[in-house]
TORKOL-4160 file (C-alpha; in steps of 0.2 Angstrom, whole numbers, padded with zeros to 4 digits, m for minus):
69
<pt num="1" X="0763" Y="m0404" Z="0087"/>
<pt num="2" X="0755" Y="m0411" Z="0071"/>
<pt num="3" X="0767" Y="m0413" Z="0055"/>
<pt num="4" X="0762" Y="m0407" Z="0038"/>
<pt num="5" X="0755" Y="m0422" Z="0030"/>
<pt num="6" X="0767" Y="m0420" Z="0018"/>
<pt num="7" X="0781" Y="m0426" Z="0031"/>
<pt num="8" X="0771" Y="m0439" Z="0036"/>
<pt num="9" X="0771" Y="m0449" Z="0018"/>
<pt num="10" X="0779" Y="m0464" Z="0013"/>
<pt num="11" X="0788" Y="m0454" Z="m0002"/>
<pt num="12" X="0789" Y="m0436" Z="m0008"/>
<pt num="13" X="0774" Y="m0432" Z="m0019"/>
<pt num="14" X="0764" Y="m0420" Z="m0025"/>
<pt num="15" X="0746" Y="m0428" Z="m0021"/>
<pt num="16" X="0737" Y="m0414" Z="m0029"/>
<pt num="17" X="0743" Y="m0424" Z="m0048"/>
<pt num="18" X="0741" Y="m0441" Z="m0043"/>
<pt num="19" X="0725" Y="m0454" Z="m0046"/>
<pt num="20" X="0717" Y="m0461" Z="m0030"/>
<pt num="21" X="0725" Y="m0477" Z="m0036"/>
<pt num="22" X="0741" Y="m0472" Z="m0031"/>
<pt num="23" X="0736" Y="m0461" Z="m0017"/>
<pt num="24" X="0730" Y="m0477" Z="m0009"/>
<pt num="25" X="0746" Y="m0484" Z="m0009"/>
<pt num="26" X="0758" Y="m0471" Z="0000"/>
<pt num="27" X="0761" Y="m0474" Z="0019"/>
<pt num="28" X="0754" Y="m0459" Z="0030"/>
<pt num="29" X="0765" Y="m0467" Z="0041"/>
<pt num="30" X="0781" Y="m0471" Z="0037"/>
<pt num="31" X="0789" Y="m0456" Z="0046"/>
<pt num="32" X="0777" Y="m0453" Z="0058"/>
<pt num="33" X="0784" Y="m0455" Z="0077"/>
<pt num="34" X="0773" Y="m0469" Z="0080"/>
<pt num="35" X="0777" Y="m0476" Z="0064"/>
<pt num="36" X="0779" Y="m0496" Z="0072"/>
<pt num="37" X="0760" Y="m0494" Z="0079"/>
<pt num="38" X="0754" Y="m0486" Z="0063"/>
<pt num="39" X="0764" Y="m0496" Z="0050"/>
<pt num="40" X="0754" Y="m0498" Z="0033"/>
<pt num="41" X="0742" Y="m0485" Z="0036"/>
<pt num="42" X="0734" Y="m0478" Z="0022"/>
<pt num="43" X="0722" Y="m0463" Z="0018"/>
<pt num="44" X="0704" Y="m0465" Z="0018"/>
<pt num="45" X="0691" Y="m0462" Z="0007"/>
<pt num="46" X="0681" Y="m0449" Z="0012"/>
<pt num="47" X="0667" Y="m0463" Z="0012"/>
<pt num="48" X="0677" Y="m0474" Z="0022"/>
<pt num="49" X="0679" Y="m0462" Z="0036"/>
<pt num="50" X="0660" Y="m0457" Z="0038"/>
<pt num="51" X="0658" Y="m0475" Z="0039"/>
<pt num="52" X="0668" Y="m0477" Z="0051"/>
<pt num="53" X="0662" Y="m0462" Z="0062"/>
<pt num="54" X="0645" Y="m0469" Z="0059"/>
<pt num="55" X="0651" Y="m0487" Z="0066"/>
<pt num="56" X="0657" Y="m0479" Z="0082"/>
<pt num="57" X="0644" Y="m0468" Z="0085"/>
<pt num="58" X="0654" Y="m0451" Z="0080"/>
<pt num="59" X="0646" Y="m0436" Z="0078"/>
<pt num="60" X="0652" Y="m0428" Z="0063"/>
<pt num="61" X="0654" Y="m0410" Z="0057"/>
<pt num="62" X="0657" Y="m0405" Z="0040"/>
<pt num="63" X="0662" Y="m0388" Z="0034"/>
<pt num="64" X="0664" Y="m0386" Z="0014"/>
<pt num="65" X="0673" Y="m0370" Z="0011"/>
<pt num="66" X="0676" Y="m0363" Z="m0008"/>
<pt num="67" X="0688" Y="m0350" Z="m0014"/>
<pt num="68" X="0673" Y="m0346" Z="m0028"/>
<pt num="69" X="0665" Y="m0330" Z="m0025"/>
């Protein structure tokens, strides 16, 4: 089963408040199971992962949902 990634974090957070600055720092993988083979990982840009997906040939859905009515 796939944690929160709340549990996943290098420290708790509330990463709704916090600049990308320090977004960028925090390790998504410090308590993951994994967390030897995924050391330092850190979260993307959005940017950086369609680059990515592009790079490899991905396909890519995107569905942008909004609580505005």
């Amino acid at each position: 089963m796939i944690r929160q990634w709340k549990e996943l974090l290098s420290e708790p957070c509330n990463i709704q408040e916090m600049m990308w600055a320090d977004i960028k720092k925090l390790d998504i993988a410090a308590k993951h199971p994994f967390k030897e083979r995924y050391k330092g990982e850190r979260i993307p840009l959005f940017e950086e992962v369609i680059i990515e997906c592009l790079k490899m040939d991905f396909r890519l859905f995107i569905d942008i949902k909004s609580d505005l009515q």
